[in-house]
N, C-alpha and C positions, 0 to 999 in steps of 0.2 A: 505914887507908890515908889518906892525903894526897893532895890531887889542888889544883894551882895552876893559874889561871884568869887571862885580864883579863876585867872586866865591861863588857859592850858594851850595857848599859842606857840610858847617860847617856855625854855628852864625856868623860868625867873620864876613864875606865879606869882605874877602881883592881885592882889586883894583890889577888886573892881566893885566900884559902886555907881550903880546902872539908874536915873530918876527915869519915870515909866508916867505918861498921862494916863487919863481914865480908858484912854482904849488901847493899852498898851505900847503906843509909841514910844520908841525912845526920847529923852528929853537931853539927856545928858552921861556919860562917861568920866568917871573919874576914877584914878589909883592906877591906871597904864603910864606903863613907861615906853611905849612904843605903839607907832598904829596900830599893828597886827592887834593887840588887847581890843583897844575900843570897835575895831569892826567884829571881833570873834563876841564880843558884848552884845552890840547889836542883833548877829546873826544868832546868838545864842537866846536874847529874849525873844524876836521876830520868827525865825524859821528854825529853831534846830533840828540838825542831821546826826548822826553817826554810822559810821563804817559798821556795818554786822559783820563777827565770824565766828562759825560754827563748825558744826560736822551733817554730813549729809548720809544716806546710807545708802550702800552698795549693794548690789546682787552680785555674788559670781568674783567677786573679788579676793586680793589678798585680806585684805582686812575688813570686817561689816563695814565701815564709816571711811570715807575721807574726807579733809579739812575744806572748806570754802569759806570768801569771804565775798562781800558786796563789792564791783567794778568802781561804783562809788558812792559818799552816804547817802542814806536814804535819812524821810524824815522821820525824828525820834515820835511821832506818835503812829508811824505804821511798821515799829518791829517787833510788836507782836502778831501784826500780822502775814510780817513774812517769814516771820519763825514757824508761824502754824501750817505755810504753805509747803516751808522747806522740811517741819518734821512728817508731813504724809507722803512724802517724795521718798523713791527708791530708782538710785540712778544705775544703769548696766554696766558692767565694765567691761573690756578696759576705760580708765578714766585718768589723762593726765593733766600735769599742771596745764592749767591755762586754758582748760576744755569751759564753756559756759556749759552750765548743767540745767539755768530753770534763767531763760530770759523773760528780760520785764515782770519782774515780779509785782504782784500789785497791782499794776498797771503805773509803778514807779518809774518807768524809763531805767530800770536798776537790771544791771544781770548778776547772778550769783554764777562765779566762777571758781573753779579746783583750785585751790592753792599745794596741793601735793599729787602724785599720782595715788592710786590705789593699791 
């Protein structure tokens, strides 16, 4: 199988085309111009991740919501799930940056942390 990509490693976006066996293995990289492309290729047909960020809701705070983002990506087929765990979440305040609000989310090894105070 054939699977085409842009690589969002570096400015460039080069146009990556990834050959794939029958069990998904990578076979082959091509259209990078630098490493970074062909493992972000790899890691993108094999495991992908991406960083979550959202807003979380407050009790008691200046604002209902403050902003949070994931400590680091989690994988891209469990952020629906941790969306669902962060939108039934109501954290207390005060809440500032850099406060972890919901550890290991998932059971991802992921903490969702304040990116702003409250």
């Amino acid at each position: 199988m054939i699977k085409e990509m842009v690589c969002v490693s570096c400015p460039i976006g080069c146009m990556l085309t990834v050959e794939l066996n029958e069990k998904n293995e990578v076979l082959s990289v091509k259209g990078n111009t630098c490493k970074r492309g062909e493992q972000y290729a790899v890691d993108e047909c094999t495991n992908p991740v991406r960083m979550l960020t959202t807003t979380i809701k407050v009790s008691g705070g200046k604002l209902p919501v403050v902003p949070v983002k994931t400590s680091k990506p989690v994988p891209k087929g469990r952020m629906f799930d941790c969306m669902q765990v962060i939108n039934n979440e109501i954290v207390d305040a005060p809440v500032k940056m850099g406060d972890v609000l919901i550890c290991n989310i998932c059971d991802t090894g992921v903490d969702i942390i304040a990116t702003n105070d409250d």
